[in-house]
GULUMVO-942309 format. One record per residue: residue number from 1; chain; z, x, y of N, C-alpha, C in turn. Coordinates in pm, whole numbers, padded with zeros to 5 digits, always signed. Each point is the difference from the previous one (the first is absolute). Last residue first. Layout:
N
<rec NUM; "A"; <Z; X; Y>; <Z; X; Y>; <Z; X; Y>> ...
***
This chain:
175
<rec 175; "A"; <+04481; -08346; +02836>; <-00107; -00094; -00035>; <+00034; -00148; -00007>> <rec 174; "A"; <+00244; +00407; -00045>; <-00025; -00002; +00158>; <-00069; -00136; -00004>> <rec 173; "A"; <-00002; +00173; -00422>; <+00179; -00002; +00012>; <+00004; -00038; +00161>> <rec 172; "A"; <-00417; +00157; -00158>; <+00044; -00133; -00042>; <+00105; -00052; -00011>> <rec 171; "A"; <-00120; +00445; +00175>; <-00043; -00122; +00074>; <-00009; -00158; -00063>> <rec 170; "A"; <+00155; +00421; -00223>; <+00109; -00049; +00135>; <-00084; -00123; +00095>> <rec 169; "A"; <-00215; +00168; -00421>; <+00112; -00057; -00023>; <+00119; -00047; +00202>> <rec 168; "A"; <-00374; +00285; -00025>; <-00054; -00164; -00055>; <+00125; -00097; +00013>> <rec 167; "A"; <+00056; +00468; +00062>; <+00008; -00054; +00107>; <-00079; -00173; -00028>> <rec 166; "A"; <+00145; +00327; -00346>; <+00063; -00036; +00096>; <-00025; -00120; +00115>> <rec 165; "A"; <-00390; +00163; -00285>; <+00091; -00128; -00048>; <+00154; +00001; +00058>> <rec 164; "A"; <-00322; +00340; +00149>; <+00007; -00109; +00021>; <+00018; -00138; -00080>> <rec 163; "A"; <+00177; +00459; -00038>; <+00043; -00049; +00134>; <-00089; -00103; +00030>> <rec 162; "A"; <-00050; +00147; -00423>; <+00124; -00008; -00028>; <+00020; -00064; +00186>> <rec 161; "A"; <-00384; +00170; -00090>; <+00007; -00096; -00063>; <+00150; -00065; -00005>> <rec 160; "A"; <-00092; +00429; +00174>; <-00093; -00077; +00038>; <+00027; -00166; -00026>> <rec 159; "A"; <+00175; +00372; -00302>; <+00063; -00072; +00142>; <-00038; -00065; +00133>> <rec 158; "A"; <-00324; +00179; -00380>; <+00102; -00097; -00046>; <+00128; -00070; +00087>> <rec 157; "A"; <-00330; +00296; +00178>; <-00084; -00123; -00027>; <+00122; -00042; -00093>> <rec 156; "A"; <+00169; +00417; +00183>; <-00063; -00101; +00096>; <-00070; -00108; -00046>> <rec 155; "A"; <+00071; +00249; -00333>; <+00147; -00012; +00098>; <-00026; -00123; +00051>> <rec 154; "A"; <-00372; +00272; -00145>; <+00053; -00065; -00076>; <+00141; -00089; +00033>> <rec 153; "A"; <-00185; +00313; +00260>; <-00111; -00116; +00021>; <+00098; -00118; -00113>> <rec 152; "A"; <+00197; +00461; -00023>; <-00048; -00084; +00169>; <-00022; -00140; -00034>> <rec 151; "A"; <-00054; +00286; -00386>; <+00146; -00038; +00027>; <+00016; -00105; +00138>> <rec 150; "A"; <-00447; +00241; +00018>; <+00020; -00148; -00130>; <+00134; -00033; -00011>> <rec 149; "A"; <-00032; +00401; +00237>; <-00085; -00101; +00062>; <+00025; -00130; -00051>> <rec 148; "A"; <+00214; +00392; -00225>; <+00058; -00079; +00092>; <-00059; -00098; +00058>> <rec 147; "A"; <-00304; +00228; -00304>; <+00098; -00090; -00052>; <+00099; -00025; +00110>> <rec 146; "A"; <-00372; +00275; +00117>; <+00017; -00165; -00013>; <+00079; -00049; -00047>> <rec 145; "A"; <+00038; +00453; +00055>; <-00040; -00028; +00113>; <-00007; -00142; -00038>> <rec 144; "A"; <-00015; +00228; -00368>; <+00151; -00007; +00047>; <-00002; -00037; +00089>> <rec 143; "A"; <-00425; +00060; -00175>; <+00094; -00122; -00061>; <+00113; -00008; +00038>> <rec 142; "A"; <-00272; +00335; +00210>; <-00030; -00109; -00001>; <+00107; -00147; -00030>> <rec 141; "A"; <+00049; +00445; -00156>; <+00011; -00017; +00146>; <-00006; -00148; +00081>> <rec 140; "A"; <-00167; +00156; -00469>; <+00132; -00028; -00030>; <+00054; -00026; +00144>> <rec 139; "A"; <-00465; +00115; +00008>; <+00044; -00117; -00025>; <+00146; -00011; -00063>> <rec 138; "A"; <-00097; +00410; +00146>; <-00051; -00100; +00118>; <+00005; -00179; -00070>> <rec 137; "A"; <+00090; +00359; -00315>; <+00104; -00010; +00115>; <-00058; -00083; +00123>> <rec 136; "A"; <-00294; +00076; -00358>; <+00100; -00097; -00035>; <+00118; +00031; +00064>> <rec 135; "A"; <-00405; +00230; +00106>; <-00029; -00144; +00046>; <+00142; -00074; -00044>> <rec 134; "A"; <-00054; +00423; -00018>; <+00071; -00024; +00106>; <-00026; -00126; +00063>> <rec 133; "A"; <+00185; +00177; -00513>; <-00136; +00005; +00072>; <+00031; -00061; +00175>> <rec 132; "A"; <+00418; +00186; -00358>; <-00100; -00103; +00066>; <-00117; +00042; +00085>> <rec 131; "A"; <+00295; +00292; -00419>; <-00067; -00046; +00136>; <-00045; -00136; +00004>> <rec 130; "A"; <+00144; +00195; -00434>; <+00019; -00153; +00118>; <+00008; +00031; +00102>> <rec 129; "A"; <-00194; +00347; -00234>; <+00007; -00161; -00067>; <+00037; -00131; +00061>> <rec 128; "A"; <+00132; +00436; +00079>; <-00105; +00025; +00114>; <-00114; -00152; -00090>> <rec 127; "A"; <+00464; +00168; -00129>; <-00067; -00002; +00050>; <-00087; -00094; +00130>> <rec 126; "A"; <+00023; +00170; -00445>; <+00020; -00099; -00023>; <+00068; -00040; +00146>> <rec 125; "A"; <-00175; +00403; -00041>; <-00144; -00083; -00033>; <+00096; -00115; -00026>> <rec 124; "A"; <+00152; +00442; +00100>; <+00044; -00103; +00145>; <-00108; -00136; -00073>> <rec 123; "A"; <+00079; +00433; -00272>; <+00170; -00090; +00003>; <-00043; -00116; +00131>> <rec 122; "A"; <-00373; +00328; -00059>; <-00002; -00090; -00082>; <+00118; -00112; +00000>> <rec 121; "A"; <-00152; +00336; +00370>; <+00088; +00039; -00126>; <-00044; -00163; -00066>> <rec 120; "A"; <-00037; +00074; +00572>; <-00030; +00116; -00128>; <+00092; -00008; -00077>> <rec 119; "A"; <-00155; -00286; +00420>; <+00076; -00006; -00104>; <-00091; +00106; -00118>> <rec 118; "A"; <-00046; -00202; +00548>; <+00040; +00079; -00076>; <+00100; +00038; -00103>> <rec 117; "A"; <-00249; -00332; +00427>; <+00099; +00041; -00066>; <-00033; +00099; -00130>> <rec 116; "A"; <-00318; -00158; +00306>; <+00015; +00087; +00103>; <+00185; +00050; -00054>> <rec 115; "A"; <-00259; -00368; -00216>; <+00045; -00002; +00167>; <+00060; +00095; +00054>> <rec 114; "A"; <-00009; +00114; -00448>; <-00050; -00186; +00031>; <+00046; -00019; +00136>> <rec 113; "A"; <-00099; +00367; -00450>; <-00015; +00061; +00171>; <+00012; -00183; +00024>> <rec 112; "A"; <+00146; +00292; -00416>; <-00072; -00125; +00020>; <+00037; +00002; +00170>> <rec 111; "A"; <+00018; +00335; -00533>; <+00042; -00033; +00120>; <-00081; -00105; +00050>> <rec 110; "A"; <+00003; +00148; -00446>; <+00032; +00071; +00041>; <+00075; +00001; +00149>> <rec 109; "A"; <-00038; -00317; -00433>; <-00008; +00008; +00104>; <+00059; +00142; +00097>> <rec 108; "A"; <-00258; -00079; -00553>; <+00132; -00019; +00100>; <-00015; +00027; +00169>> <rec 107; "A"; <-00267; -00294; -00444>; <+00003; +00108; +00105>; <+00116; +00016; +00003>> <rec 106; "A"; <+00105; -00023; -00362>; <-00100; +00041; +00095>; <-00079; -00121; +00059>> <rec 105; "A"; <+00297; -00036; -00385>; <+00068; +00126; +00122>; <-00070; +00025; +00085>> <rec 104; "A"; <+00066; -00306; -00416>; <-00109; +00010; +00077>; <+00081; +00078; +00115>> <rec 103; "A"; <+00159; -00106; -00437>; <-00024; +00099; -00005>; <-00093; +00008; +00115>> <rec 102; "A"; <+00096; -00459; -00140>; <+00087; +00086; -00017>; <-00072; +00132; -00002>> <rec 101; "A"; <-00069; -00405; +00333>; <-00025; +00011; -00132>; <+00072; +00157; -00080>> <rec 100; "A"; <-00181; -00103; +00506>; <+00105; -00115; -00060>; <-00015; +00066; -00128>> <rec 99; "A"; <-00228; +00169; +00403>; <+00077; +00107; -00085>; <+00088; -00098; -00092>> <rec 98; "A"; <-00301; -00197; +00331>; <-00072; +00135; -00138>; <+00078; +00079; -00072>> <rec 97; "A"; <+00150; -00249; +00337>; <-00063; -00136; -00066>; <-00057; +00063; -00120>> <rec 96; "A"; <+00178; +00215; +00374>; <+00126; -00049; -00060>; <-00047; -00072; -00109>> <rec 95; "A"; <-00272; +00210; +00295>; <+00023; +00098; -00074>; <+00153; -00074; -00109>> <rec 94; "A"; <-00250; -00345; +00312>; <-00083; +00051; -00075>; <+00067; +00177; -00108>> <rec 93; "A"; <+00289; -00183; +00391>; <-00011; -00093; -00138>; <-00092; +00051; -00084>> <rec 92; "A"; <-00025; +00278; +00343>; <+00141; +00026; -00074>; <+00014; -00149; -00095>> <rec 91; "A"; <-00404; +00009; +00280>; <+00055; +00068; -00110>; <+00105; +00074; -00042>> <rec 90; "A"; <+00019; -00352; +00336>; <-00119; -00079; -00096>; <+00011; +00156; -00119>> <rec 89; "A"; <+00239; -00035; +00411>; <+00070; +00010; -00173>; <-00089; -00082; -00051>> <rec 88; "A"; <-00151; +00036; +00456>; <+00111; +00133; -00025>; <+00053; +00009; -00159>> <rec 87; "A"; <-00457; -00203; +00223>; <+00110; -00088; -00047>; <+00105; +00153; -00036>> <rec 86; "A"; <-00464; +00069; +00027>; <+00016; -00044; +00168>; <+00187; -00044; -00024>> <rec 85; "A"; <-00200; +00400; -00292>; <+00009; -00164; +00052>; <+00029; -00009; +00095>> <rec 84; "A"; <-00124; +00448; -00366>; <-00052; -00049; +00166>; <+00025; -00177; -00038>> <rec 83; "A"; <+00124; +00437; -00267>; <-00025; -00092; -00026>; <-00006; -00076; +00126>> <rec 82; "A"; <-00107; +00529; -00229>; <+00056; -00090; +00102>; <-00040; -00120; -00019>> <rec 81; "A"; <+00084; +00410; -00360>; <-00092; -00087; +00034>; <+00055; -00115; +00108>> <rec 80; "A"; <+00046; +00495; -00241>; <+00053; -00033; +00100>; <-00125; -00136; -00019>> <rec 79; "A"; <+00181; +00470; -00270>; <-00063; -00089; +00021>; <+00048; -00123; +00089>> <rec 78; "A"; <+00296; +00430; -00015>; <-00109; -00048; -00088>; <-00080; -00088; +00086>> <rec 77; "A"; <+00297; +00086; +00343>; <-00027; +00085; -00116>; <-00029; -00067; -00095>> <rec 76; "A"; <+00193; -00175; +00477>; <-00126; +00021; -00019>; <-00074; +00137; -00155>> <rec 75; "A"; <+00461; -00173; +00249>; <-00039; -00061; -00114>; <-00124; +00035; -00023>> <rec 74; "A"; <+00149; +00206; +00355>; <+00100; +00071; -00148>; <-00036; -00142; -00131>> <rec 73; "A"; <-00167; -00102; +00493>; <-00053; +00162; -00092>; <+00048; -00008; -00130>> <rec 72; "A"; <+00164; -00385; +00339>; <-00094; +00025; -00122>; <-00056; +00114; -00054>> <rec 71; "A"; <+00280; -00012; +00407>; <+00104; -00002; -00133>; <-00131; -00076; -00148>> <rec 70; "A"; <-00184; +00046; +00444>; <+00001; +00184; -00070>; <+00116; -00026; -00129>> <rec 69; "A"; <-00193; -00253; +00386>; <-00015; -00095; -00083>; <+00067; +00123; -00141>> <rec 68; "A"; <+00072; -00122; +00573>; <+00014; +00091; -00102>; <-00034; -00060; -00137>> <rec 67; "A"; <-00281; -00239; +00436>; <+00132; +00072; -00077>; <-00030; +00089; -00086>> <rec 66; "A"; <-00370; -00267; +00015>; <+00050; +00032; +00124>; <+00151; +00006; -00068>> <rec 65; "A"; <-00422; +00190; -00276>; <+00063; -00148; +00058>; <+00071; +00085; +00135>> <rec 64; "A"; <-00281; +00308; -00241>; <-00048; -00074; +00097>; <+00060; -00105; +00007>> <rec 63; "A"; <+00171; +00253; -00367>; <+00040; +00084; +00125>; <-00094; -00086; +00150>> <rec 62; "A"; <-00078; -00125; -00467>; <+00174; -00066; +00075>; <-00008; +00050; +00089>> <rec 61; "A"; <-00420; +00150; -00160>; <-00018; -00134; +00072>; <+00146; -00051; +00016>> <rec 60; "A"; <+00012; +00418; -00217>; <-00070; -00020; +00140>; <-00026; -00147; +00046>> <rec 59; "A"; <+00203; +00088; -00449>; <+00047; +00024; +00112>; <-00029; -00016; +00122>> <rec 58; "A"; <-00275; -00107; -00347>; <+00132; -00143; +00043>; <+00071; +00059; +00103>> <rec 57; "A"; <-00321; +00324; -00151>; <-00019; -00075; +00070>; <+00066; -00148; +00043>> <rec 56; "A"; <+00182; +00311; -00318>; <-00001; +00094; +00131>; <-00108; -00092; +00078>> <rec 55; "A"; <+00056; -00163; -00417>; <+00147; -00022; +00080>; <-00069; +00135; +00108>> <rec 54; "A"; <-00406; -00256; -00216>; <+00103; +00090; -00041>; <+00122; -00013; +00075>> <rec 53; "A"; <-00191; -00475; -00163>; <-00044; +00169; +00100>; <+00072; +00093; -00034>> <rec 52; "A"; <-00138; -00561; -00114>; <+00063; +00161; -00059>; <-00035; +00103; +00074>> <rec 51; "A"; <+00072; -00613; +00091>; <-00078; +00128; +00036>; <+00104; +00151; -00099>> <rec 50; "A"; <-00027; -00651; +00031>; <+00082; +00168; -00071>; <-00099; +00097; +00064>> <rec 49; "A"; <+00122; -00503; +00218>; <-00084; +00104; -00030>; <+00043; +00139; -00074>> <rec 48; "A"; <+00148; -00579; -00031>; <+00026; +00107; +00097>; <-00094; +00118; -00056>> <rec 47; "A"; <+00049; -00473; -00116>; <-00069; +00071; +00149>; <+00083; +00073; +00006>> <rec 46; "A"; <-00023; -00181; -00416>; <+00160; -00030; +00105>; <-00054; +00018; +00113>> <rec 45; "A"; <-00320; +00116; -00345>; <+00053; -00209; +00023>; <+00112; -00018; +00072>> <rec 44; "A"; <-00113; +00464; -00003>; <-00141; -00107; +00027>; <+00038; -00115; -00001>> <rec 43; "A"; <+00296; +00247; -00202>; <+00006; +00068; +00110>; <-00112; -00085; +00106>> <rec 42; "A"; <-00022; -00010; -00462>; <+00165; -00078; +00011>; <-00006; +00032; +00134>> <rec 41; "A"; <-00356; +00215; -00176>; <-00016; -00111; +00023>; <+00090; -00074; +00018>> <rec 40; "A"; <+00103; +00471; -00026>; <-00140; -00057; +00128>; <-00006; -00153; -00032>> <rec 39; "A"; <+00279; +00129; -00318>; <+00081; +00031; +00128>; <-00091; -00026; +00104>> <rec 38; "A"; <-00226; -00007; -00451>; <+00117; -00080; +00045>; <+00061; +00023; +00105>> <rec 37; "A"; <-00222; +00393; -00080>; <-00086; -00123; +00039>; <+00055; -00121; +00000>> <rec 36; "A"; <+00258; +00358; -00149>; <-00088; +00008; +00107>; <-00002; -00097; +00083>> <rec 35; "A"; <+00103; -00015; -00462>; <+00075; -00001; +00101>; <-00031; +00018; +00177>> <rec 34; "A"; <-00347; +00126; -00353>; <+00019; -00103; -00002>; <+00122; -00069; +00086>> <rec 33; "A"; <-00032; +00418; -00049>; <-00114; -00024; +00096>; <+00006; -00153; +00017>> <rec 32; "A"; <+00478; +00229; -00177>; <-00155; -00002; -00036>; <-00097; -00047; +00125>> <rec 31; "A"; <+00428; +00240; +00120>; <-00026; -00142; +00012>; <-00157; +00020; -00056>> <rec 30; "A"; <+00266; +00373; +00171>; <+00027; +00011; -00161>; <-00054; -00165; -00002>> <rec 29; "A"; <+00096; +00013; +00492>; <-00038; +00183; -00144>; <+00048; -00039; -00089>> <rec 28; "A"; <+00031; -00305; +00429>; <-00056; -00024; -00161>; <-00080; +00115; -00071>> <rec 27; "A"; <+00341; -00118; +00489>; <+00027; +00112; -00047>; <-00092; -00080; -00166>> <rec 26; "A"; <+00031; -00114; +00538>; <+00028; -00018; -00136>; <-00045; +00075; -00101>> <rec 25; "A"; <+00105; -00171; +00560>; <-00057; +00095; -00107>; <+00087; +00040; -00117>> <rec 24; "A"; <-00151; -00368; +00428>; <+00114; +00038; -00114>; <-00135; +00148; -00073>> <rec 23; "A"; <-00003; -00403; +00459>; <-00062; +00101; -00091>; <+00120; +00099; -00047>> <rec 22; "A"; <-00171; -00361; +00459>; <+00102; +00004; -00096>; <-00045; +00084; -00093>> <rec 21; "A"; <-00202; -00106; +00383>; <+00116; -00003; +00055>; <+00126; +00025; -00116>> <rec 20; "A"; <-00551; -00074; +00012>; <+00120; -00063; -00068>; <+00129; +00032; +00062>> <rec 19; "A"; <-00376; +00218; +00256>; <-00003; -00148; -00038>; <+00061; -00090; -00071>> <rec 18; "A"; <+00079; +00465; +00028>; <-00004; -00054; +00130>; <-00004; -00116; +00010>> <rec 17; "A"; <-00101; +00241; -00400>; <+00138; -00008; +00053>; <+00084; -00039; +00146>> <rec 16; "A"; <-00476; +00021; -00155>; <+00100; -00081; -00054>; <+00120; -00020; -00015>> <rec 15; "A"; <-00271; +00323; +00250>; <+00022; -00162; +00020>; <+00031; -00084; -00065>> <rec 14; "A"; <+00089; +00520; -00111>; <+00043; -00074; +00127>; <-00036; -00133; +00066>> <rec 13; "A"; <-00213; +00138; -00417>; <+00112; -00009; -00033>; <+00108; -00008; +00129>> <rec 12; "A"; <-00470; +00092; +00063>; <+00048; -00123; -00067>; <+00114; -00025; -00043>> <rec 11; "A"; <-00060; +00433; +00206>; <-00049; -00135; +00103>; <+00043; -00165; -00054>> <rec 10; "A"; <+00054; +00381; -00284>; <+00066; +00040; +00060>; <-00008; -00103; +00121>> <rec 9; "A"; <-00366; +00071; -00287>; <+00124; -00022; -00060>; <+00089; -00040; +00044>> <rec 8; "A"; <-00365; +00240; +00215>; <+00016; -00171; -00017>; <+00089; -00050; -00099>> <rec 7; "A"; <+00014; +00446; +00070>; <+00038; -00046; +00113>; <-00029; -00161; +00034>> <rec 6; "A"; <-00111; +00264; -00392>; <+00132; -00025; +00004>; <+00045; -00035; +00123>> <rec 5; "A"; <-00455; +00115; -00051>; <+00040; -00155; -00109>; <+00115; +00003; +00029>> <rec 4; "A"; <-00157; +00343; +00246>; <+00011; -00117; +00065>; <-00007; -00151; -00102>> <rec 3; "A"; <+00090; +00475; -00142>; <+00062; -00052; +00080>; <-00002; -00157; +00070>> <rec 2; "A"; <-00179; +00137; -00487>; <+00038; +00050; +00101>; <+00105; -00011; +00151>> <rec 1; "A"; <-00006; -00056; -00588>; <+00000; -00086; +00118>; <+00000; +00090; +00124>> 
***
C-alpha cells in the first residue's frame, strides 16, 4: 500500500468517524472467515458499518478528531475491526448478541469512542449496553414533562365537575 492509498484510508476512516459520532474497536483474531462474515451481516441488519484497517492508520485518523482521543492507542494491537453507528449501544448490544452461547468469546471489545466519551477494555461492554440512545432520553424527557400536564388537566376536569354540581346543587337549594 503506498502512500497515497493509506492517506485515503485514513480520510475515510476520519468521515466516518465524523459522520457516525460513534465507533468501537474490536478485537476478531482467530474468528473463522465464516464468523467473519456473520458479524458483517449481523452488522448490516443492525446498521451499523464494520471497517478493517491497520491500527497505525486507526491511529492517525483518532489523532484528526477533536480532543484528546490518545487513551485509545494502548488498545490498538492485533487485529482491529471498527464498528461505525449512529445509535451509541447499537454495537455493544450487537458484540453482546454474538458472544451468547457457550465458549463464544469473541468479538472482544477493545475500546469505544461515543460522543467524544471514552471507554477502553472489554469490563465496560455491559455497560455501554444500557446506554440510552439520545432519541430514548429525549423521549423519556418528554414523557416526564407531560405526565404532570395530564395530572393538571386531569384534576381540573374531574374537579371541574365536582364544582359544577356544587354549585347546581346550591342553586336549587336558592331556587
Amino acid at each position: 500500500m503506498n502512500r497515497e492509498e493509506k492517506q485515503e484510508v485514513v480520510l475515510a476512516l476520519q468521515e466516518k468517524m465524523q459522520e457516525f459520532g460513534n465507533f468501537y474497536i474490536a478485537d476478531t483474531s482467530s474468528l473463522s472467515v465464516e464468523k467473519v462474515n456473520n458479524i458483517r451481516r449481523k452488522c448490516f441488519e443492525s446498521g451499523i458499518e464494520m471497517k478493517v484497517a491497520k491500527n497505525s492508520l486507526i491511529k492517525i485518523a483518532i489523532e484528526g478528531l477533536e480532543g484528546d482521543s490518545s487513551e485509545i492507542f494502548p488498545a490498538l494491537k492485533g487485529q482491529s475491526a471498527l464498528l461505525f453507528s449512529k445509535v451509541g449501544n447499537g454495537p455493544a448490544k450487537l458484540i453482546k448478541a454474538l458472544r451468547k452461547g457457550k465458549g463464544n468469546d469473541k468479538p472482544q471489545l477493545k475500546a469505544a469512542y461515543i460522543d467524544s466519551a471514552i471507554f477502553v477494555g472489554d469490563h465496560y461492554l455491559d455497560s455501554l449496553v444500557s446506554l440510552k440512545s439520545k432519541e430514548e432520553l429525549v423521549g423519556e424527557i418528554i414523557g416526564l414533562l407531560q405526565s404532570p400536564a395530564k395530572n393538571v388537566i386531569s384534576a381540573l376536569q374531574s374537579g371541574g365537575s365536582k364544582i359544577a354540581g356544587i354549585v347546581k346543587t346550591l342553586q336549587e337549594r336558592e331556587g
